[in-house]
BAFI-3210 file (N, C-alpha, C; in Angstrom, 3 decimals, decimal comma, padded with zeros to 6 digits):
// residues 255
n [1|2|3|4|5|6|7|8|9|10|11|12|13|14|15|16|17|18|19|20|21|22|23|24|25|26|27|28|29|30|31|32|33|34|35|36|37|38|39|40|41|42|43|44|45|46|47|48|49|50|51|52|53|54|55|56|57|58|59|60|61|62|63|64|65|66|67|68|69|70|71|72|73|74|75|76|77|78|79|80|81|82|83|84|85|86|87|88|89|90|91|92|93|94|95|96|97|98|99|100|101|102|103|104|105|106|107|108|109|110|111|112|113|114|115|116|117|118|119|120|121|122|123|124|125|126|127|128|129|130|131|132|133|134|135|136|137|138|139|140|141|142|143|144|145|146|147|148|149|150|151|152|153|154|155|156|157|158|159|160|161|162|163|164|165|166|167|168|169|170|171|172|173|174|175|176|177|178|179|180|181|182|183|184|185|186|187|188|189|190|191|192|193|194|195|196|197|198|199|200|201|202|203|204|205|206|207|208|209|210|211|212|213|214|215|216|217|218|219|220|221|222|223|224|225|226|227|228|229|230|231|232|233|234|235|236|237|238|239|240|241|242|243|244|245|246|247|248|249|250|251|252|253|254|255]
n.u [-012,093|-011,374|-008,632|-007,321|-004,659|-004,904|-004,306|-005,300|-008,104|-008,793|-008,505|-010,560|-013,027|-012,842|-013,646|-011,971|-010,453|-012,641|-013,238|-011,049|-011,074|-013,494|-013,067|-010,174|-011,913|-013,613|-011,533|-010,270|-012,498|-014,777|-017,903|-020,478|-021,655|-019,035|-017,210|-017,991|-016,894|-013,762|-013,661|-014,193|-011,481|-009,833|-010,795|-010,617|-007,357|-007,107|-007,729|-006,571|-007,499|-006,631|-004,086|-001,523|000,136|-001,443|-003,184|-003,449|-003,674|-006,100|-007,957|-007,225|-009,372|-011,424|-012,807|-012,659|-010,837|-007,754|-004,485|-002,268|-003,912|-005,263|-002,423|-001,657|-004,094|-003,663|-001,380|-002,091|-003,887|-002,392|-000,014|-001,675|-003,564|-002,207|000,481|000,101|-000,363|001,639|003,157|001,651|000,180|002,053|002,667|000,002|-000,159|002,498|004,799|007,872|011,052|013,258|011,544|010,501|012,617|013,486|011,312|011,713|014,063|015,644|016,618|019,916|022,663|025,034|028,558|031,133|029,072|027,662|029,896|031,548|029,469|029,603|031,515|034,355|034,317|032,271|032,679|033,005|034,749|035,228|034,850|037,210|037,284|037,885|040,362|040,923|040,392|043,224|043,483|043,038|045,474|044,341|045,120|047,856|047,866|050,055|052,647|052,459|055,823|058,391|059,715|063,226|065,077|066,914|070,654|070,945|068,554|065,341|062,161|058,897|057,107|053,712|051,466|049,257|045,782|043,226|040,465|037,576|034,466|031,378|029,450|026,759|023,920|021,361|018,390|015,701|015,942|016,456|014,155|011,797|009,968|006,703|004,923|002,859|004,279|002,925|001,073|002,140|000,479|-002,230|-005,015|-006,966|-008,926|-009,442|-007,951|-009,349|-011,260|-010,177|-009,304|-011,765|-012,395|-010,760|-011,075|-014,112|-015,398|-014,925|-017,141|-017,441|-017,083|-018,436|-020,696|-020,355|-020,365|-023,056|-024,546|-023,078|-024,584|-027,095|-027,098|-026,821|-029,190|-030,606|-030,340|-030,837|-033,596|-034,410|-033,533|-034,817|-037,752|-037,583|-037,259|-039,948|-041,454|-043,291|-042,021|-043,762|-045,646|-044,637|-046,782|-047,547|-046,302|-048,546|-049,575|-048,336|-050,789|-051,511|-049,564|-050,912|-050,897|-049,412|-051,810|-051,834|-053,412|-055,612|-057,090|-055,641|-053,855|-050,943|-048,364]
n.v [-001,899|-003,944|-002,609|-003,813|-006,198|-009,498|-011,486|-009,908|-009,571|-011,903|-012,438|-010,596|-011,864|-014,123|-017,228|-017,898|-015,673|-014,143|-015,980|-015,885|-013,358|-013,446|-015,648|-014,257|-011,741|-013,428|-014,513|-012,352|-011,515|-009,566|-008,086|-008,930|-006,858|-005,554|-007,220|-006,506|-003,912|-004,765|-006,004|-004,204|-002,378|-004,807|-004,866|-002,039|-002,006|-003,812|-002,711|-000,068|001,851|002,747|003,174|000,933|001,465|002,717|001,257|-000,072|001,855|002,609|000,567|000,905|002,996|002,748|000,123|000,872|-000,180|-001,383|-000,035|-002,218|-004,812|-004,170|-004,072|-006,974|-007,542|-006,694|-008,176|-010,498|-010,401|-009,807|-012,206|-014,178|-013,102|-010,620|-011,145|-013,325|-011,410|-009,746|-008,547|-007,135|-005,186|-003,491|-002,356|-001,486|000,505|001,953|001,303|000,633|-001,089|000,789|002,872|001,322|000,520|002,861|003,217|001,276|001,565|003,182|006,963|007,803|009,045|010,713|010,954|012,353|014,644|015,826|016,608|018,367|020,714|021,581|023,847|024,762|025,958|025,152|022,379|020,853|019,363|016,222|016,784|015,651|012,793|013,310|012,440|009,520|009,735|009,164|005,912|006,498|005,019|002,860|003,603|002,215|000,844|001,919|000,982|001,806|003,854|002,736|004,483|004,766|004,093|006,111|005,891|005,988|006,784|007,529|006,368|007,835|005,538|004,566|005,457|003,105|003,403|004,035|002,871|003,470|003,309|003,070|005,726|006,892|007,023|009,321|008,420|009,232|011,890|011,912|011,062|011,394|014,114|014,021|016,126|018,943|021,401|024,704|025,616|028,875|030,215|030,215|031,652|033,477|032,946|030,410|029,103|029,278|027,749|024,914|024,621|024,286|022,017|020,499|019,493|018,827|015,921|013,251|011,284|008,484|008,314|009,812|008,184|005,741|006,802|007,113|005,256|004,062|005,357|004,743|001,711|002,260|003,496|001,950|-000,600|000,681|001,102|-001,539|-002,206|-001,032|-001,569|-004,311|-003,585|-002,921|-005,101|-007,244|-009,997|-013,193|-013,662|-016,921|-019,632|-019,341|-022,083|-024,640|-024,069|-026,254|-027,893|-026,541|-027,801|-030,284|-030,669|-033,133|-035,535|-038,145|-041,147|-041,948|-044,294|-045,895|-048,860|-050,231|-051,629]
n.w [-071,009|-073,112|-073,453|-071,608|-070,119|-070,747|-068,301|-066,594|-067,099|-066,971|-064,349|-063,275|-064,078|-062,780|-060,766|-058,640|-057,406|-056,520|-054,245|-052,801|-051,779|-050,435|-048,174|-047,080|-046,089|-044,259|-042,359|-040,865|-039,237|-040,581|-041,470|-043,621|-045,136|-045,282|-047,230|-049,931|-050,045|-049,709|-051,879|-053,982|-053,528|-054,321|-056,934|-058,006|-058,073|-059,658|-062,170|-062,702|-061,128|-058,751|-056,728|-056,028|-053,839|-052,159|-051,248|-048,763|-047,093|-048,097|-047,522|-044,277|-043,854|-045,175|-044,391|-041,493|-039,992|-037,973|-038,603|-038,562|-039,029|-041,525|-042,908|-042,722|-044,097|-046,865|-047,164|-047,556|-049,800|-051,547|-051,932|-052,620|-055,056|-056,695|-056,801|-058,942|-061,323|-061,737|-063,530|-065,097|-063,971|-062,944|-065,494|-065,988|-064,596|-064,718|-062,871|-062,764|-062,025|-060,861|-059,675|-057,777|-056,273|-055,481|-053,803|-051,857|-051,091|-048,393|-048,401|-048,313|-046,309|-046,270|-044,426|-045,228|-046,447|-044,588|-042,718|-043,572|-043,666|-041,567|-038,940|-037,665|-035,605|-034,422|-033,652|-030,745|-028,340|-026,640|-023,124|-021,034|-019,065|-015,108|-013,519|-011,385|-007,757|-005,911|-003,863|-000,095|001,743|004,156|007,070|009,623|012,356|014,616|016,678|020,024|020,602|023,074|025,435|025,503|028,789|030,094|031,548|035,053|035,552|037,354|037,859|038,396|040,995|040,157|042,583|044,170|043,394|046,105|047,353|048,638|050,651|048,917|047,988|049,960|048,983|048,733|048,809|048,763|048,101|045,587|044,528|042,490|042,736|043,547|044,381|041,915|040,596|040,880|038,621|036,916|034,427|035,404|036,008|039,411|039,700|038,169|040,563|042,781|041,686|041,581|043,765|045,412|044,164|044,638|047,682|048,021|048,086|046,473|044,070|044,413|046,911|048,125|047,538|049,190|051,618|051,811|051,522|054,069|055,713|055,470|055,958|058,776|059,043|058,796|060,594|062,827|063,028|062,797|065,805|067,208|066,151|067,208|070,139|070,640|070,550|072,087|074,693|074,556|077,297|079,569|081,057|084,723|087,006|088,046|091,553|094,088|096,591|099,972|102,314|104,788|108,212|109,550|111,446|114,052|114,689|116,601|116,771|115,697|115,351|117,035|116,265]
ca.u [-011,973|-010,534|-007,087|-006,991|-003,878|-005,347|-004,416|-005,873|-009,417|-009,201|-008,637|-011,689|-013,881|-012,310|-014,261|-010,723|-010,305|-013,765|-013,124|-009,815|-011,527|-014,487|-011,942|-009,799|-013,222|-014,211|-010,176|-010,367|-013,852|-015,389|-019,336|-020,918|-021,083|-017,412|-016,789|-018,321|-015,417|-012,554|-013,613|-014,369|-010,461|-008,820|-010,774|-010,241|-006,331|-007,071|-008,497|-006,176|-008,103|-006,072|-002,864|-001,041|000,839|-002,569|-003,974|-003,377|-004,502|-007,791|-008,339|-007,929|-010,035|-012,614|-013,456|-012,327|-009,496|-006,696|-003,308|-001,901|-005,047|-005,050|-001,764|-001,949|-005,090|-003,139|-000,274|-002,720|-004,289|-000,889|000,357|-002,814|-003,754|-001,549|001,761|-000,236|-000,462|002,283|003,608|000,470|-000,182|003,158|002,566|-000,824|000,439|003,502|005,821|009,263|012,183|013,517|010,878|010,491|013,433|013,625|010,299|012,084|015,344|015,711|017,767|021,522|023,262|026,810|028,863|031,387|028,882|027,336|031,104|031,261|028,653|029,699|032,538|035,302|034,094|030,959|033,306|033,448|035,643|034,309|035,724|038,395|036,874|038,788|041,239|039,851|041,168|043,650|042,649|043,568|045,523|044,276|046,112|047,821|048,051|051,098|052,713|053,380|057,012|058,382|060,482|064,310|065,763|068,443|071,211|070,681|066,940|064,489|060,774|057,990|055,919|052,094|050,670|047,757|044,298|042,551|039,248|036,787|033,028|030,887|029,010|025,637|022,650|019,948|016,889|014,321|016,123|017,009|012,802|011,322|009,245|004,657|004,034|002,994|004,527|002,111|000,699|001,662|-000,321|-003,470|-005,777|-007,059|-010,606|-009,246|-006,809|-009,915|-012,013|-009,109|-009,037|-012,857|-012,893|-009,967|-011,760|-015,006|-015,492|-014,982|-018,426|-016,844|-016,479|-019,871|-021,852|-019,808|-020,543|-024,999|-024,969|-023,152|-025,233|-028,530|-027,170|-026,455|-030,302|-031,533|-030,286|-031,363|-035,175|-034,577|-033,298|-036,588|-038,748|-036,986|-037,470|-041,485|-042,598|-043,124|-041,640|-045,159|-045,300|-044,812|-047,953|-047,034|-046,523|-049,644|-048,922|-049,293|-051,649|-051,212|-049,190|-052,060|-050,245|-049,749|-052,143|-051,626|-054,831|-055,879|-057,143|-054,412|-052,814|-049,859|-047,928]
ca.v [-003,320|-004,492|-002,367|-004,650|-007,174|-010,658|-011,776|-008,831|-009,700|-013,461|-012,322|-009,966|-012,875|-015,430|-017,220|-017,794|-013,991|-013,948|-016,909|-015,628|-012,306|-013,612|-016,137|-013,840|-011,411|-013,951|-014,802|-011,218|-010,774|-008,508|-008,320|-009,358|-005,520|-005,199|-007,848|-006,097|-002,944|-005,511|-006,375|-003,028|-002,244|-005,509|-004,562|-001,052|-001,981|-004,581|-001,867|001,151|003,280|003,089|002,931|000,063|002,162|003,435|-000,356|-000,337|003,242|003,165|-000,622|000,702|003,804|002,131|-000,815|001,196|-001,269|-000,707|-000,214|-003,817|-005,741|-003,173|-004,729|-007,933|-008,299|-006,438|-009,473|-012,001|-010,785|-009,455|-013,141|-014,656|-012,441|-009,763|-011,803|-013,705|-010,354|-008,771|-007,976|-006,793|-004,456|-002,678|-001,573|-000,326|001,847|002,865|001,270|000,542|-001,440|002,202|003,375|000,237|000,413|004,336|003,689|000,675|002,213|004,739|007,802|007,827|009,848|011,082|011,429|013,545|016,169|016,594|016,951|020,106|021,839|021,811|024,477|023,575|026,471|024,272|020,948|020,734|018,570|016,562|016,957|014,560|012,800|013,532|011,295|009,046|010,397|008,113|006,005|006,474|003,852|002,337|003,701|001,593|001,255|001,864|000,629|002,975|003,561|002,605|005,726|004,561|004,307|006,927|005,507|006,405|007,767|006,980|006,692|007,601|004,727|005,495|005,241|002,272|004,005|003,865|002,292|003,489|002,954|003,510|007,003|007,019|007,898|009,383|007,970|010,773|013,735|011,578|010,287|013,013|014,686|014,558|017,352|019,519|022,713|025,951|026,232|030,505|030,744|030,405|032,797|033,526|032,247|028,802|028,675|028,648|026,119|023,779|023,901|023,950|020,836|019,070|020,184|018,543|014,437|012,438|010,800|007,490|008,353|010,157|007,178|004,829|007,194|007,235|003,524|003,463|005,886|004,114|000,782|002,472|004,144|000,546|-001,550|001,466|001,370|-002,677|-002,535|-000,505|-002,401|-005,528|-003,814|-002,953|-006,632|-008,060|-011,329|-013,715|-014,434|-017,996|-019,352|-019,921|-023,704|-024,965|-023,804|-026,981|-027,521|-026,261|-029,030|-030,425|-031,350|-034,775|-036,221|-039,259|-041,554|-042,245|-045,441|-046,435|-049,717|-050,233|-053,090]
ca.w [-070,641|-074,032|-072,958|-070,048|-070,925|-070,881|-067,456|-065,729|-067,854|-066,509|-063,141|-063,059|-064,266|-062,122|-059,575|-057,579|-057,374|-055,632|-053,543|-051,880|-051,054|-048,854|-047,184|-046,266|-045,069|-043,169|-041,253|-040,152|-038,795|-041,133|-041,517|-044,928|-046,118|-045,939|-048,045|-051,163|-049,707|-049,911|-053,382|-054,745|-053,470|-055,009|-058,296|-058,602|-058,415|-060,831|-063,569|-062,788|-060,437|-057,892|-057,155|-055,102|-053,226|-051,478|-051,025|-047,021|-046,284|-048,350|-046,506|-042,907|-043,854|-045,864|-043,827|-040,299|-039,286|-037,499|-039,923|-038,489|-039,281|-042,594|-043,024|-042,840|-045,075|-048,041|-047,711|-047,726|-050,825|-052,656|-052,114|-053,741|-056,140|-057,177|-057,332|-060,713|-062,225|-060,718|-064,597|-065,870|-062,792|-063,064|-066,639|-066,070|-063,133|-064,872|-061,817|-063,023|-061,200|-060,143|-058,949|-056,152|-055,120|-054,837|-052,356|-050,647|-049,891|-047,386|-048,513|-047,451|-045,531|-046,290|-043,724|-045,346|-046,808|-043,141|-041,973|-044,214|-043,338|-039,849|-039,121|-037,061|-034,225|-033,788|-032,845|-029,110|-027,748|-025,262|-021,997|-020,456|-017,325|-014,396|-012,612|-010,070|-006,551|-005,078|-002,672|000,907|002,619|005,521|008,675|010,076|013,659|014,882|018,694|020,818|020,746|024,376|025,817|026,358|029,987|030,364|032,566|036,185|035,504|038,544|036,988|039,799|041,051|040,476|043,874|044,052|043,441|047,446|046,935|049,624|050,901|048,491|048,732|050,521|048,021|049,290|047,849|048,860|047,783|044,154|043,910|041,678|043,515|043,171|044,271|040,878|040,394|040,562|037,512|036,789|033,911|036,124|036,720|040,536|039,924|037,905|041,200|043,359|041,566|041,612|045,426|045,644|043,189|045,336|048,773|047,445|048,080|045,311|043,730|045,061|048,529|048,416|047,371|050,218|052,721|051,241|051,551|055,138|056,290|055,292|056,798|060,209|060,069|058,583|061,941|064,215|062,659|063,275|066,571|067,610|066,515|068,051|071,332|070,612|070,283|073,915|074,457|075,289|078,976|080,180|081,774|085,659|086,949|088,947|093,095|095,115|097,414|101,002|103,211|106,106|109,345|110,049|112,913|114,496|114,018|117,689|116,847|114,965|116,320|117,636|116,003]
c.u [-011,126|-008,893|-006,444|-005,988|-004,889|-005,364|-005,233|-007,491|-009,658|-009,162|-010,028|-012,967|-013,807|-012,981|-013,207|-010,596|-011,372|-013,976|-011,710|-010,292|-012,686|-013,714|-011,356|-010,611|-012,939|-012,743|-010,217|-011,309|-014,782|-016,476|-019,210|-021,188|-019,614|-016,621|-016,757|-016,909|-014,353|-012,605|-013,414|-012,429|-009,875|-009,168|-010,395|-008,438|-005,830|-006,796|-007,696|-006,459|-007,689|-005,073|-002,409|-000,723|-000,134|-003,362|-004,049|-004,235|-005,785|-008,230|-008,727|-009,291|-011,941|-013,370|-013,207|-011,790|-008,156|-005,354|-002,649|-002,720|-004,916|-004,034|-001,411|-003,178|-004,382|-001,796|-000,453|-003,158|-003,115|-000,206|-000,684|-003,557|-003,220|-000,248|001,436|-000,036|000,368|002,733|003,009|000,430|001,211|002,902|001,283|-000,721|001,803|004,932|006,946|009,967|012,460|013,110|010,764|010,964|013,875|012,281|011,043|013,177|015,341|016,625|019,092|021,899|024,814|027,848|029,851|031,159|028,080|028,188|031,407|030,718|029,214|031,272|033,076|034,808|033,314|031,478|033,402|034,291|035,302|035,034|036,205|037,670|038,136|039,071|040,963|041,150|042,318|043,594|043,469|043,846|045,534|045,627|046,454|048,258|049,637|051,487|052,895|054,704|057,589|059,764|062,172|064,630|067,185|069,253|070,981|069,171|066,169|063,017|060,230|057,171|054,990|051,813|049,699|046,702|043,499|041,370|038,993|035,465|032,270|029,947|027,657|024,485|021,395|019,000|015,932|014,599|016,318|015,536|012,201|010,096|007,288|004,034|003,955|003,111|003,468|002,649|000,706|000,993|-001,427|-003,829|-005,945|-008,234|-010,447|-008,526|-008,076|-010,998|-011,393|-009,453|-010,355|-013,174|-012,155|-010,542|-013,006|-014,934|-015,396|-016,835|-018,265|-017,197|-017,913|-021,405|-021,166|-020,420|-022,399|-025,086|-024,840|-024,166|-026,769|-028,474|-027,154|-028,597|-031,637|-031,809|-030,626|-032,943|-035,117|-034,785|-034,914|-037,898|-039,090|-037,642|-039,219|-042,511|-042,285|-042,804|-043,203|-044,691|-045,445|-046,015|-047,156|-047,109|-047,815|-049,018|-049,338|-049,863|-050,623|-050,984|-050,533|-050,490|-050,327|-050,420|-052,240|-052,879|-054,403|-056,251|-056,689|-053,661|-051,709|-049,305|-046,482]
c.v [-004,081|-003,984|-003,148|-005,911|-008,704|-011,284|-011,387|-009,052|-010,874|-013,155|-011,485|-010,930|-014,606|-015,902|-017,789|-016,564|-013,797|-014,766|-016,428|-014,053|-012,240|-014,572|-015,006|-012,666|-011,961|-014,322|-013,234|-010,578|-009,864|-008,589|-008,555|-007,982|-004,953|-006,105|-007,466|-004,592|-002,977|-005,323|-005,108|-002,499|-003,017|-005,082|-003,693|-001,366|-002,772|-003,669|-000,244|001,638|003,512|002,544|001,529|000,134|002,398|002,232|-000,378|000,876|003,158|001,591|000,114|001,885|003,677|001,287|-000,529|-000,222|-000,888|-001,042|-001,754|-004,415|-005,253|-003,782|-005,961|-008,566|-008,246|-007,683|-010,602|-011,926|-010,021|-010,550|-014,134|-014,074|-011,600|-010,518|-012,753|-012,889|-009,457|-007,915|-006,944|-005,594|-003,334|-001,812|-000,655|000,809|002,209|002,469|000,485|000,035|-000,081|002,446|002,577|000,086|001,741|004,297|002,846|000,988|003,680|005,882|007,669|008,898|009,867|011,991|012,858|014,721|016,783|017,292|018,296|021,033|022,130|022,435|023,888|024,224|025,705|022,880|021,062|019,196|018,026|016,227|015,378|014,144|012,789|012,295|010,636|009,554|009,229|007,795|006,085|004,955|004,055|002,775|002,847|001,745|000,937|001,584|001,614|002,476|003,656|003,266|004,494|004,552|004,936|006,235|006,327|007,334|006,332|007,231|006,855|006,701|004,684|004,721|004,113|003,883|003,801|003,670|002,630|003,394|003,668|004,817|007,041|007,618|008,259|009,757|009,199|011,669|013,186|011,397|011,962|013,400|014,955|015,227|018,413|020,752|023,293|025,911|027,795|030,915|031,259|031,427|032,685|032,701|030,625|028,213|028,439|027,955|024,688|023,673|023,680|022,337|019,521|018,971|018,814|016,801|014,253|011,945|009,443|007,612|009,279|009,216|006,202|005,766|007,104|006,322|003,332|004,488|005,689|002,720|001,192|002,886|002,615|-000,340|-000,630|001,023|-000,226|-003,186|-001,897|-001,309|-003,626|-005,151|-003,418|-003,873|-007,004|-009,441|-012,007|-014,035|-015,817|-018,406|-020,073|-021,761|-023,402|-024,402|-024,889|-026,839|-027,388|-027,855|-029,205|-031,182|-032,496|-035,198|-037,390|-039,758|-042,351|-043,634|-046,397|-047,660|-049,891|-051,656|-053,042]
c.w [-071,668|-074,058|-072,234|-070,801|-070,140|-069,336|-066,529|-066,003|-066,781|-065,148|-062,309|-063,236|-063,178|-060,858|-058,191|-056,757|-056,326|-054,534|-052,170|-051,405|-050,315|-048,366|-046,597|-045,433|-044,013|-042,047|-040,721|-039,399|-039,597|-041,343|-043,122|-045,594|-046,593|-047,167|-049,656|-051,330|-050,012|-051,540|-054,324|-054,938|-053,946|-056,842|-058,599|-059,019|-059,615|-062,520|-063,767|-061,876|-059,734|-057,609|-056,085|-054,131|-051,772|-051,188|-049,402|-046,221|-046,490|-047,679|-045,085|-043,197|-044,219|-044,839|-042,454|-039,350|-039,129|-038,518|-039,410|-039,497|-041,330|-043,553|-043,716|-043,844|-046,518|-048,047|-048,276|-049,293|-052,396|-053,231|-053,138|-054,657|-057,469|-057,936|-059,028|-061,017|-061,965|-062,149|-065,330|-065,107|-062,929|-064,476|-067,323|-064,928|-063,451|-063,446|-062,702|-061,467|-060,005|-058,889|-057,529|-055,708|-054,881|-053,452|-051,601|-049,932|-049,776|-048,041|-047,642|-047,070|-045,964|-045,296|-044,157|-045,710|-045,426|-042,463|-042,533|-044,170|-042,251|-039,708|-037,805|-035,661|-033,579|-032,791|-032,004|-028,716|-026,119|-024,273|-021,265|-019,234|-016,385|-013,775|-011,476|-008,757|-006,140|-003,978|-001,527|001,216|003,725|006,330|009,297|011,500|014,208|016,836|018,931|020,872|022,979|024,448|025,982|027,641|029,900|031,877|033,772|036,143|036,738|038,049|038,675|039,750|040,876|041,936|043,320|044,290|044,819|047,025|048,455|049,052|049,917|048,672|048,693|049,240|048,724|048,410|047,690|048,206|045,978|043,508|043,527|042,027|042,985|043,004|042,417|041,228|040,123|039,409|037,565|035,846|034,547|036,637|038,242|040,673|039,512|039,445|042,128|043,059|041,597|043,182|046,279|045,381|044,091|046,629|048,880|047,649|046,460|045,313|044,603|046,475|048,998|048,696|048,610|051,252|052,864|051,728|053,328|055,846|056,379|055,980|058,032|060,413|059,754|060,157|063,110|064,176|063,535|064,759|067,160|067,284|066,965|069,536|071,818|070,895|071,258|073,764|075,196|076,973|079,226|081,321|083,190|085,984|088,248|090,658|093,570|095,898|098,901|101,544|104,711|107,067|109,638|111,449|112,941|114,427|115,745|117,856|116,003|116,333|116,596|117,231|117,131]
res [x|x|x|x|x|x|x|x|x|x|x|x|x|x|x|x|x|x|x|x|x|x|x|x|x|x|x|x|x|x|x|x|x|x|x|x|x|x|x|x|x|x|x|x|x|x|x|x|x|x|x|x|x|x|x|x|x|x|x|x|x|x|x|x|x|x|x|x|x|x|x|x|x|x|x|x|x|x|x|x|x|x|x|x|x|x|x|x|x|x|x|x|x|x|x|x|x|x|x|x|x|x|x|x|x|x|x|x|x|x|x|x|x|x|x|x|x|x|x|x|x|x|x|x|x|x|x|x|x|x|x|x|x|x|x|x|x|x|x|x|x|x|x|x|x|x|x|x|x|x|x|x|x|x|x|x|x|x|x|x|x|x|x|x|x|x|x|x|x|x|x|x|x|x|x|x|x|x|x|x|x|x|x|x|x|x|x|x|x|x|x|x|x|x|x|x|x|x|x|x|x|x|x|x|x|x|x|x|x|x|x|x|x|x|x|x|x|x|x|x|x|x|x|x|x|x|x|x|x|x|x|x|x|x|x|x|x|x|x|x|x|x|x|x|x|x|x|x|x|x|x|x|x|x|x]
***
């Protein structure tokens, strides 16, 4: 602890130091056990134990957060913490100028010692695209050329075309015919249930014929017993009495 250069001491004691590492906890979500995680990782880099370099990996690993998030926490606390001690921190980790910018820049590439390795058989040459076709021109329509008249030439007239009566169609023989072609697959026995089945009344024409045949024995039963019931007899009219002969009354006067 007394190796520790002076800044690095005040920062381990500092209640800033401890203040900017549960803030930023708490902006990332982290439960109240991870917070002691965070800390353990800003101190160890404080004190040596670990390197800087390894600040993001042992974050997401430690506190199981994804390398963004991982990320982003190590900026937050590089900018508020580290950057005070950024002098101090380099010379207990041995990092040199060099070295930071041998991790930040990429290795180069030289084109002409790649071009050397590579023999000339390997060069291909890359192929020429071919010539676009040329395009067709449109045909153009040309007149017919109209024959010369040779002196004394006689052309033949065309005859008129004779237009006659139109030619008779006959309908019947053109209407495509109902009847169905014999089926020859057919067996002999399918051939006579077909002509049993067509033979055979319809259900239709079975039940019309049930019905009239029950009205015809309905109005017979009726008419019979129409002619069973006697009409009443009318009672005769009175017979008048027998006519008496008129006799003259003998002593009847004589007006």
């Amino acid at each position: 602890m007394k190796t520790l250069p002076e800044d690095l001491r005040e920062a381990f004691f500092s209640e800033e130091v401890t203040n900017v590492i549960i803030k930023t906890a708490k902006n990332y979500g982290l439960h109240v056990d991870q917070y002691g995680i965070l800390g353990g990782e800003v101190y160890g880099i404080i004190f040596g134990l670990s390197h800087p370099k390894d600040f993001i990996i042992n974050l997401t690993n430690r506190l199981g957060v994804e390398k963004e998030i991982a990320k982003k926490i190590a900026e937050d606390i590089n900018l508020q913490i580290f950057q005070k001690i950024r002098l101090s921190l380099k010379k207990i980790h041995n990092i040199t100028d060099e070295a930071q910018k041998a991790l930040a820049k990429p290795p180069e590439i030289h084109e002409n010692k790649v071009a050397q390795h590579i023999k000339p058989d390997e060069i291909k040459m890359a192929p020429k695209p071919l010539p676009a076709p040329p395009k067709k021109e449109e045909a153009t329509q040309r007149e017919p050329r109209v024959k010369e008249l040779k002196p004394l030439e006689i052309r033949p007239v065309p005859q008129p075309i004779k237009i006659g009566p139109e030619p008779k169609i006959n309908y019947e023989s053109s209407a495509p015919s109902t009847q169905k072609e014999p089926n020859m697959n057919k067996t002999g026995e399918e051939e006579t249930k077909e002509k049993i089945f067509n033979v055979m009344p319809k259900i239709t024409d079975m039940e019309t014929i049930r019905q009239q045949t029950e009205k015809k024995e309905a109005i017979k039963k009726a008419e019979e017993k129409r002619r069973e019931v006697k009409m009443p007899t009318l009672p005769k009219p009175p017979t008048p009495p027998a006519s008496v002969p008129h006799k003259e009354d003998p002593y009847r006067e004589e007006f």
